[in-house]
C-alpha positions in Angstrom: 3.4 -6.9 -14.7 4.1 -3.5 -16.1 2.0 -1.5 -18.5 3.5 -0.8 -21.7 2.4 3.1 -21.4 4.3 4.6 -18.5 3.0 7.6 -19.0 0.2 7.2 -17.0 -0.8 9.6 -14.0 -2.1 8.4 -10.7 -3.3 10.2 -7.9 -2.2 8.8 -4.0 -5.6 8.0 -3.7 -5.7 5.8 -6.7 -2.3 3.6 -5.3 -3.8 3.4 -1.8 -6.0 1.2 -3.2 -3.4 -1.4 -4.7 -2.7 -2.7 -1.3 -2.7 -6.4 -1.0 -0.6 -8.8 -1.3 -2.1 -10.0 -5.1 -1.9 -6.4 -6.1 1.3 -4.4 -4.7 1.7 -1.1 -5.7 4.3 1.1 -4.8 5.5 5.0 -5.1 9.1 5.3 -5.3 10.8 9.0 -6.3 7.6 10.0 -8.0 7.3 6.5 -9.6 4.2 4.4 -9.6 5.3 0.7 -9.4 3.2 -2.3 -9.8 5.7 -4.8 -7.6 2.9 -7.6 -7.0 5.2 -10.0 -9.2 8.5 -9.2 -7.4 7.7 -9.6 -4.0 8.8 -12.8 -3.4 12.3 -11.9 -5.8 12.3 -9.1 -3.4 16.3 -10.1 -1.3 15.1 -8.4 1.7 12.0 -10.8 1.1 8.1 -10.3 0.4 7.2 -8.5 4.3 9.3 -5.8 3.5 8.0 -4.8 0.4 4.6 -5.4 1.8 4.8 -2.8 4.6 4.9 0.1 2.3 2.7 -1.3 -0.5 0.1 1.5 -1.4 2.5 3.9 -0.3 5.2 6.2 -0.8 8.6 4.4 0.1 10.6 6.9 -1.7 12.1 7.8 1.8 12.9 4.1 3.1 14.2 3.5 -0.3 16.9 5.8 -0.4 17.7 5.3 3.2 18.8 1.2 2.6 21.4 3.1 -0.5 19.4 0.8 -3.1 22.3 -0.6 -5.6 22.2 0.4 -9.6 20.3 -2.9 -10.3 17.6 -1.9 -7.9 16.8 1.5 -9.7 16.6 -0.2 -12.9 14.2 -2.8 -11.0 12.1 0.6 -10.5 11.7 1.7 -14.3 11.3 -2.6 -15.5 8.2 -2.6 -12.8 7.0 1.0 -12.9 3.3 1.7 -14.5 2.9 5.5 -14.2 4.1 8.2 -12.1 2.4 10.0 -9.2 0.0 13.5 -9.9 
């Protein structure tokens, strides 16, 4: 799940890579999020979550007006933040 030093920097390049289904990541507001173990918690289910996976969703993310539980969901999955 998520690493217990948040701190770390990635690079677009570097999430591009985490792009299947066994290893989701995802770039939300700067974020880096590893949501591989969330997918299929996800409510709007797993296909959603797997269209942007590699990516930067930060734009689709705000657009759906994400709830208070769902940013919190960002910092209990998130792994880095984006260089």
């Amino acid at each position: 799940m998520t690493s217990p030093n948040t701190n770390l920097i990635f690079t677009k390049e570097e999430v591009e890579k985490h792009n299947r289904k066994d290893d989701c990541w995802i770039i939300i507001d700067g974020n880096v999020c590893d949501v591989t173990e969330f997918l299929n918690d996800h409510p709007g289910g797993p296909d959603i979550l797997l269209e942007y996976v590699g990516k930067d969703a930060t734009n689709e993310f705000k657009d759906i007006g994400h709830s208070k539980d769902a940013l919190e969901l960002v910092q209990k999955y998130k792994i880095g933040n984006i260089n």
